[in-house]
DRENDO-1510 file (C-alpha; in Angstrom, 1 decimal, always signed):
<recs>
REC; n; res; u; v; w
REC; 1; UNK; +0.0; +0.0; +0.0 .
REC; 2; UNK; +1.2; +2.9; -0.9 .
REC; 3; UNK; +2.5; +5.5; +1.8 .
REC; 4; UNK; +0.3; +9.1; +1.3 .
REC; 5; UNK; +2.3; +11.9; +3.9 .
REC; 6; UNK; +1.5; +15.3; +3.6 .
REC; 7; UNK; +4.6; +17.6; +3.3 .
REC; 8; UNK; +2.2; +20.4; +4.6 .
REC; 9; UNK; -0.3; +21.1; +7.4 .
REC; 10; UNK; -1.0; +23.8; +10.0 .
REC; 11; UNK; -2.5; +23.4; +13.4 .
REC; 12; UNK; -3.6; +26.4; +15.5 .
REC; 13; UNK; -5.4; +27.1; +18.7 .
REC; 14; UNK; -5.9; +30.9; +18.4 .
REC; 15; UNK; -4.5; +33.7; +16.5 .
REC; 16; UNK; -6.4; +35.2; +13.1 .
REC; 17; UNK; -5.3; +33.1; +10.0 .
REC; 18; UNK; -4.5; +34.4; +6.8 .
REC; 19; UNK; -7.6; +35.3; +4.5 .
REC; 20; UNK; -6.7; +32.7; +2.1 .
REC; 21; UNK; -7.0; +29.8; +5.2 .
REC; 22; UNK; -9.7; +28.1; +7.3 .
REC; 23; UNK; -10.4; +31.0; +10.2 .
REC; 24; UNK; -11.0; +28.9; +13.2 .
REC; 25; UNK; -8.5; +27.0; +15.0 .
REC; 26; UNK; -7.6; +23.7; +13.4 .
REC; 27; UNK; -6.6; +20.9; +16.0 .
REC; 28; UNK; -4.3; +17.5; +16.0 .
REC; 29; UNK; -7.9; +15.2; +16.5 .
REC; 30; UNK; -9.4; +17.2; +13.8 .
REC; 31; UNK; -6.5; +17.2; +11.5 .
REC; 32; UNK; -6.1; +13.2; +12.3 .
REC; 33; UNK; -9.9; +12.2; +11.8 .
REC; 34; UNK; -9.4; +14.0; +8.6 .
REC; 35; UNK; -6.5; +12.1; +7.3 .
REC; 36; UNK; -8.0; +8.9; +8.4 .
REC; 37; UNK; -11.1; +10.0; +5.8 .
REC; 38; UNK; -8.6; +10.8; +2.7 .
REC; 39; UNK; -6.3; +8.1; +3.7 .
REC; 40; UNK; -3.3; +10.3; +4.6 .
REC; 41; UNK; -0.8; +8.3; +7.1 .
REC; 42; UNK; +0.9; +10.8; +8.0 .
REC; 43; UNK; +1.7; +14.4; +7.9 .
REC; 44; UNK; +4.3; +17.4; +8.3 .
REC; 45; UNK; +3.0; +19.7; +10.7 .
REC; 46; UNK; +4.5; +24.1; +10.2 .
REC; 47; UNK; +3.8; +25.9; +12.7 .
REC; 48; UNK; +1.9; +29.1; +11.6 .
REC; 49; UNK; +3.0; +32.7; +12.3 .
REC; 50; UNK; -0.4; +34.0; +13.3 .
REC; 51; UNK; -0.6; +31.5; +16.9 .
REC; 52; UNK; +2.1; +32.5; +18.7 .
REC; 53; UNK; +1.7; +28.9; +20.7 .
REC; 54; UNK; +2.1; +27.2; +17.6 .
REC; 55; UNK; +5.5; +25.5; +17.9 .
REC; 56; UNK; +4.5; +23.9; +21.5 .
REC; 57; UNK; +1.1; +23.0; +19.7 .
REC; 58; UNK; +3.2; +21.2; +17.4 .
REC; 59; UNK; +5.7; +19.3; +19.7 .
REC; 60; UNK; +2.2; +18.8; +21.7 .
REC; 61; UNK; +0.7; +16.6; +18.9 .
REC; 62; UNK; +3.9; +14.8; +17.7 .
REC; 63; UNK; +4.2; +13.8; +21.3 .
REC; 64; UNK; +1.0; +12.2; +21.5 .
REC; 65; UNK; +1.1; +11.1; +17.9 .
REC; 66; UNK; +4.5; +10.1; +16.9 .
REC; 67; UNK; +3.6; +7.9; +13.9 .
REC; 68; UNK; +1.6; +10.6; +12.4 .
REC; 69; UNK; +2.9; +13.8; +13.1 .
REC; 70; UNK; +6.2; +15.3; +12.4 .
REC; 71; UNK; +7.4; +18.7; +12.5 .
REC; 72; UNK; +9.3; +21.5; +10.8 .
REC; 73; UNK; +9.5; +24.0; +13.5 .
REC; 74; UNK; +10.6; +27.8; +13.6 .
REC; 75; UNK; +12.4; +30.0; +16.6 .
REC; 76; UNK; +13.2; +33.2; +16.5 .
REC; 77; UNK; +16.6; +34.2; +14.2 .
REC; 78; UNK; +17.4; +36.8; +17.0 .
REC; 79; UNK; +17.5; +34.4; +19.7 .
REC; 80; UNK; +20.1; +34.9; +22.0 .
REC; 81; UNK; +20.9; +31.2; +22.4 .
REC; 82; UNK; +20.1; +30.0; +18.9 .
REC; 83; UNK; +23.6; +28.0; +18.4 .
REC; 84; UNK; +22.4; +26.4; +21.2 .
REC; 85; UNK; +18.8; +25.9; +20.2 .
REC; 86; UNK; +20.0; +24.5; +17.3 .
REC; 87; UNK; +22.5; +22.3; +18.4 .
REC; 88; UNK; +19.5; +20.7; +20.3 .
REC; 89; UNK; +16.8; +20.8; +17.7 .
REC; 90; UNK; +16.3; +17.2; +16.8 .
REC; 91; UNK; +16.0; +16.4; +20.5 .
REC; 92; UNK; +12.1; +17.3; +20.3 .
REC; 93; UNK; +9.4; +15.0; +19.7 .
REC; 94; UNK; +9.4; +14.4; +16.2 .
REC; 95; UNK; +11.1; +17.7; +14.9 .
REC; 96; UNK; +12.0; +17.0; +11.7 .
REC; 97; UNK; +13.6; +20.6; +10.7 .
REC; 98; UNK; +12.9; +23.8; +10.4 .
REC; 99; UNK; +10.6; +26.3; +8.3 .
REC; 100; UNK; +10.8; +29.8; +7.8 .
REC; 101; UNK; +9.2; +32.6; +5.9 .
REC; 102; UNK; +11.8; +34.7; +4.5 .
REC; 103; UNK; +10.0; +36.4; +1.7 .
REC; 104; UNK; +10.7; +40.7; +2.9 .
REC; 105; UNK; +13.3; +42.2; +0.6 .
REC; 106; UNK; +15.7; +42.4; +4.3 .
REC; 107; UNK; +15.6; +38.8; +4.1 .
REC; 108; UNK; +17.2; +38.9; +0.6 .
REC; 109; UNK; +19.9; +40.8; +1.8 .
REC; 110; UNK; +20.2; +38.4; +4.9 .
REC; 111; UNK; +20.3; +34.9; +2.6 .
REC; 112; UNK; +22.9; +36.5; -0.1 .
REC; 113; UNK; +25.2; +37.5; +2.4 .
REC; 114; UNK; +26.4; +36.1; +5.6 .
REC; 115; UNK; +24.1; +37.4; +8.2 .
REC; 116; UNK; +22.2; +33.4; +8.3 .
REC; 117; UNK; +26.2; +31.8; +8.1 .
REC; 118; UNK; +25.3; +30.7; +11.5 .
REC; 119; UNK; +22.0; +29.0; +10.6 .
REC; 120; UNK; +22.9; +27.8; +7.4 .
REC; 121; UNK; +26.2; +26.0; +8.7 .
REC; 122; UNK; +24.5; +24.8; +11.8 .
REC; 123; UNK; +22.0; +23.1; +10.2 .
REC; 124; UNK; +24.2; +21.2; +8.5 .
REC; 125; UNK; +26.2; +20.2; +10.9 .
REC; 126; UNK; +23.6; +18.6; +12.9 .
REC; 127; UNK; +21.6; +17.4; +9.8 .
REC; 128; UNK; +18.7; +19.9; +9.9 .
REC; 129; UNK; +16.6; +20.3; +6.9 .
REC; 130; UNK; +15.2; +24.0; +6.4 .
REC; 131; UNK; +12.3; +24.7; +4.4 .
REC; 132; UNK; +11.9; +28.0; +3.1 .
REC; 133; UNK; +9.1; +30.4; +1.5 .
REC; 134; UNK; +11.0; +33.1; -0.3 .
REC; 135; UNK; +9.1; +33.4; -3.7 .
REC; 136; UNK; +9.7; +36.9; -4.4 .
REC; 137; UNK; +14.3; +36.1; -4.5 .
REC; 138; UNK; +14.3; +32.0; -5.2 .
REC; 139; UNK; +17.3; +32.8; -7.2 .
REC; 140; UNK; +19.5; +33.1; -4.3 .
REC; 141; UNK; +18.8; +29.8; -3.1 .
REC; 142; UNK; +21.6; +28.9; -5.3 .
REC; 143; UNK; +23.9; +31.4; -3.4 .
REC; 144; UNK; +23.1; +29.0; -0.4 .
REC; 145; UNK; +23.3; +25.8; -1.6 .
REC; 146; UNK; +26.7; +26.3; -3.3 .
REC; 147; UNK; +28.0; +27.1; +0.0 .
REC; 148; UNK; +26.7; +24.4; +1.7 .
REC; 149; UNK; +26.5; +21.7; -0.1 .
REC; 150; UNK; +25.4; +19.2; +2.5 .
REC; 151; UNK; +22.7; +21.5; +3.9 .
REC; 152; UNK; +19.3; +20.1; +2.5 .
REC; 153; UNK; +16.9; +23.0; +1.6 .
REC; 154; UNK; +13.2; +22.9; +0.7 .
REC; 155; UNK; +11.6; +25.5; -1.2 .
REC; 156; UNK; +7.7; +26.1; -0.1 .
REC; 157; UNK; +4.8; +26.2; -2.5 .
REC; 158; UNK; +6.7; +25.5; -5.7 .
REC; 159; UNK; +7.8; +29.2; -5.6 .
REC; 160; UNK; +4.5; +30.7; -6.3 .
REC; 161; UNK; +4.3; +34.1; -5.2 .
REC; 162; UNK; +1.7; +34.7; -2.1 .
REC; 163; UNK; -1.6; +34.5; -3.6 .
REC; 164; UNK; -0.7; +34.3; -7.0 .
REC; 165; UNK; -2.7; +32.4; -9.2 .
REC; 166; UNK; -2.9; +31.4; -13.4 .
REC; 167; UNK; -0.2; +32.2; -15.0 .
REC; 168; UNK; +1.4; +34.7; -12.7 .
REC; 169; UNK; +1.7; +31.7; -10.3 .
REC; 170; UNK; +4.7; +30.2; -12.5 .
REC; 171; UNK; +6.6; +33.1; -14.2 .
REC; 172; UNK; +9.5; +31.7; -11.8 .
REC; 173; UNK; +10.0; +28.1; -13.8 .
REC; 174; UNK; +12.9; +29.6; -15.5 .
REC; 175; UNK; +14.2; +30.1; -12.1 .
REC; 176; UNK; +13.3; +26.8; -10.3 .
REC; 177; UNK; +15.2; +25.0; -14.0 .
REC; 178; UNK; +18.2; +26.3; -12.7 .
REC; 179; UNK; +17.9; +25.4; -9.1 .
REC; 180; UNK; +17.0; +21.9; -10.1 .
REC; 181; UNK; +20.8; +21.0; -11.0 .
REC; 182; UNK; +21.4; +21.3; -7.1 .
REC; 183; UNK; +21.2; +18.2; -5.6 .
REC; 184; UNK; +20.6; +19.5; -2.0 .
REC; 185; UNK; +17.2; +21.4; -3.2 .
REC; 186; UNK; +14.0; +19.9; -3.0 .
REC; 187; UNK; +10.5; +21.2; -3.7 .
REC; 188; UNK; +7.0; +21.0; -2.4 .
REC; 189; UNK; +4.1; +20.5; -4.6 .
REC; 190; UNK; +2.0; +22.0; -1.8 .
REC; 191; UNK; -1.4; +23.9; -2.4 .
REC; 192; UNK; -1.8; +23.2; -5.7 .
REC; 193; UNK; -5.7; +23.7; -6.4 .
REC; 194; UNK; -5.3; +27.5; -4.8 .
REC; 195; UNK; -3.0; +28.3; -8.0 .
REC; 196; UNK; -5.8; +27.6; -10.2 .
REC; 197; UNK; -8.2; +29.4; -11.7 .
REC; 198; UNK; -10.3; +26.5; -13.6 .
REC; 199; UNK; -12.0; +23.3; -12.2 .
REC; 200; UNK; -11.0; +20.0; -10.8 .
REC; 201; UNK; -8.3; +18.7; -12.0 .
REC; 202; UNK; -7.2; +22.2; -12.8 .
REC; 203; UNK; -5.9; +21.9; -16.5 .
REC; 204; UNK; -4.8; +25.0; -17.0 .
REC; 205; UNK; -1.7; +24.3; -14.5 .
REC; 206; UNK; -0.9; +21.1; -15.2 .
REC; 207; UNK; +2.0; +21.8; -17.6 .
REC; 208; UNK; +3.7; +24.4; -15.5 .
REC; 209; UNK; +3.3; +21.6; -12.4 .
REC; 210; UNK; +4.8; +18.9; -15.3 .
REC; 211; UNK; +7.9; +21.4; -15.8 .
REC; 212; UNK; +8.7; +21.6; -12.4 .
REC; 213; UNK; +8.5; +17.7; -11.4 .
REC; 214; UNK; +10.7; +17.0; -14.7 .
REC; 215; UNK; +13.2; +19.7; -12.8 .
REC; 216; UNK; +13.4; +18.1; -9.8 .
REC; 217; UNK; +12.3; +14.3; -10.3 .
REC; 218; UNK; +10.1; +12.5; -8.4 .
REC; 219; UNK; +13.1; +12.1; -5.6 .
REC; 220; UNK; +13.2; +16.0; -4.7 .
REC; 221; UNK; +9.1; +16.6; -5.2 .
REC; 222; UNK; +7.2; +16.4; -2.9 .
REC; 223; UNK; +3.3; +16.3; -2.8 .
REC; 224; UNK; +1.6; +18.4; +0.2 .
REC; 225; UNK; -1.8; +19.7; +0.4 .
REC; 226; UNK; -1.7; +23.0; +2.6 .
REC; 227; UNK; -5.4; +21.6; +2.8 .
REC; 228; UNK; -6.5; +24.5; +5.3 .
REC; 229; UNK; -5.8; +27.0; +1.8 .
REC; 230; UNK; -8.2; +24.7; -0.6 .
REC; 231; UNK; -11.6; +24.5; -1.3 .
REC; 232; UNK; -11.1; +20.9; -3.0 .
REC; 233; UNK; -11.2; +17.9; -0.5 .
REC; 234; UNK; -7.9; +16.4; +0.5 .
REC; 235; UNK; -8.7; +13.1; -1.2 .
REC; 236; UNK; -9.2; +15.5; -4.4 .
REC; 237; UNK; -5.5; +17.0; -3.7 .
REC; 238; UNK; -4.1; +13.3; -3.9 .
REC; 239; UNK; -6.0; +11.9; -6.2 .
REC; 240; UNK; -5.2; +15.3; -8.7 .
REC; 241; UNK; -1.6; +13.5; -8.3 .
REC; 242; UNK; -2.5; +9.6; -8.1 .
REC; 243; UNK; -4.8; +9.6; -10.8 .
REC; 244; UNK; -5.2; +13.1; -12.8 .
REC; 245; UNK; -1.2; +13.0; -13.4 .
REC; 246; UNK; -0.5; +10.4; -15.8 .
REC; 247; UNK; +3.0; +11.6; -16.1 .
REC; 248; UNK; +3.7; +10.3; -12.9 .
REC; 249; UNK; +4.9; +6.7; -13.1 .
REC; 250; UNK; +3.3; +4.3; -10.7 .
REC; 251; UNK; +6.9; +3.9; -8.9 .
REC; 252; UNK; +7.5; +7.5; -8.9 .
REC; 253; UNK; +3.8; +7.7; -7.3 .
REC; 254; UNK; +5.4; +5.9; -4.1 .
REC; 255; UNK; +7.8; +8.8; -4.1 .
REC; 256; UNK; +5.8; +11.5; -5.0 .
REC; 257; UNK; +3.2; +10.8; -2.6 .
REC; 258; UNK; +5.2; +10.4; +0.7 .
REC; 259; UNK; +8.4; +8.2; +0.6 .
REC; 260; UNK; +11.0; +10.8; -1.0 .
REC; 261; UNK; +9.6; +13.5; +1.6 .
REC; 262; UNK; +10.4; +10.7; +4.8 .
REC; 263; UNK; +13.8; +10.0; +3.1 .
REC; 264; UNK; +14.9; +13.8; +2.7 .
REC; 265; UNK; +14.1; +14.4; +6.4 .
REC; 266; UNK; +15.1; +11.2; +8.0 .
REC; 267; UNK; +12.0; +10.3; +9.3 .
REC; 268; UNK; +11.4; +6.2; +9.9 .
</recs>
């Protein structure tokens, strides 16, 4: 059977959400008797900005759910003791990595220079995955993963600029082409349906989402659902990729759908 993990989810006790997501609070029971309906073993937990409990919330759950629930955390960049913090990460229930939202034009200058040298050598020292949503500079992911090549990156949403939909949600292919060629960047295919304008299955985006999985093949792709952004169901978001996709090989499925995302974060 095959393994279905989500690469993205967000669980919240308070806080106001984002427009674009569900606006009441979203718990681990909830999100679990939900998977168990689409058939989603497991699933990635990121903490979201707008509870600022979120993190605990998520070491919470993947306490009390280890098999299901793992976790790319955040803490603050200006922390005092963040070598420190670091160094201990892993040492959390289920804390797979980290996340972070870099997309503000400081944080360009911050990721092309060497103001994140501490985070970005760090994490690979002690093996620490960071996934990053930065869609309006992807092209200095390069920048990063030249320097450290053992550090393995994730970029968030397939690039697409924040709220971005049709075509304006993939003028960056170009971009994401030439990221490809490093090994040590991955991608999610998360939120999908919210980039389209049309029906189920979302024709009109199927060719830009064809471009990018021939990129990155189906080791460094990784399917996701963000499913407090969609209107679809979340058995619609996997069968969009099971069944809609018939450029996805049935072995490359097993990837696609869960298995590359537990390899690239070491999760058994």
């Amino acid at each position: 059977m095959m393994k279905i993990v989500d690469a993205h989810i967000h669980i919240w006790q308070s806080g106001t959400p984002r427009k674009a997501h569900r606006q009441t609070p979203y718990s681990a029971e909830e999100v679990l008797h939900d998977m168990d309906i689409a058939g989603v073993q497991a699933a990635i937990i990121q903490p979201p900005g707008w509870d600022p409990q979120a993190n605990q919330i998520a070491i919470d759950a993947a306490k009390k759910y280890p098999t299901r629930l793992g976790i790319l955390g955040n803490f603050p960049l200006d922390d005092p003791h963040r070598i420190e913090t670091l160094q201990h990460w892993k040492k959390s229930s289920n804390m797979l990595g980290l996340r972070y939202i870099l997309n503000d034009p400081i944080h360009c200058t911050w990721m092309q220079g060497k103001t994140l040298d501490w985070l970005w050598s760090t994490a690979q020292d002690y093996s620490i995955p960071i996934a990053i949503a930065a869609s309006s500079h992807l092209e200095v992911f390069a920048t990063i993963a030249k320097r450290f090549p053992s550090l393995k990156l994730i970029i968030d949403h397939l690039g697409v600029p924040l709220d971005a939909t049709g075509d304006q949600a993939f003028l960056q292919i170009p971009i994401l082409i030439e990221l490809a060629q490093f090994p040590n960047i991955a991608i999610k295919a998360t939120a999908v349906p919210a980039y389209a304008r049309d029906v189920y299955p979302y024709q009109s985006i199927e060719p830009s989402i064809h471009a990018i999985y021939t990129a990155f093949g189906p080791h460094r792709f990784f399917w996701g659902s963000d499913i407090t952004k969609l209107q679809c169901t979340w058995l619609q978001c996997i069968e969009l990729f099971t069944k809609e996709y018939a450029w996805i090989g049935e072995e490359e499925k097993e990837l696609v759908m869960g298995q590359a995302l537990l390899n690239w974060l070491d999760w058994h």
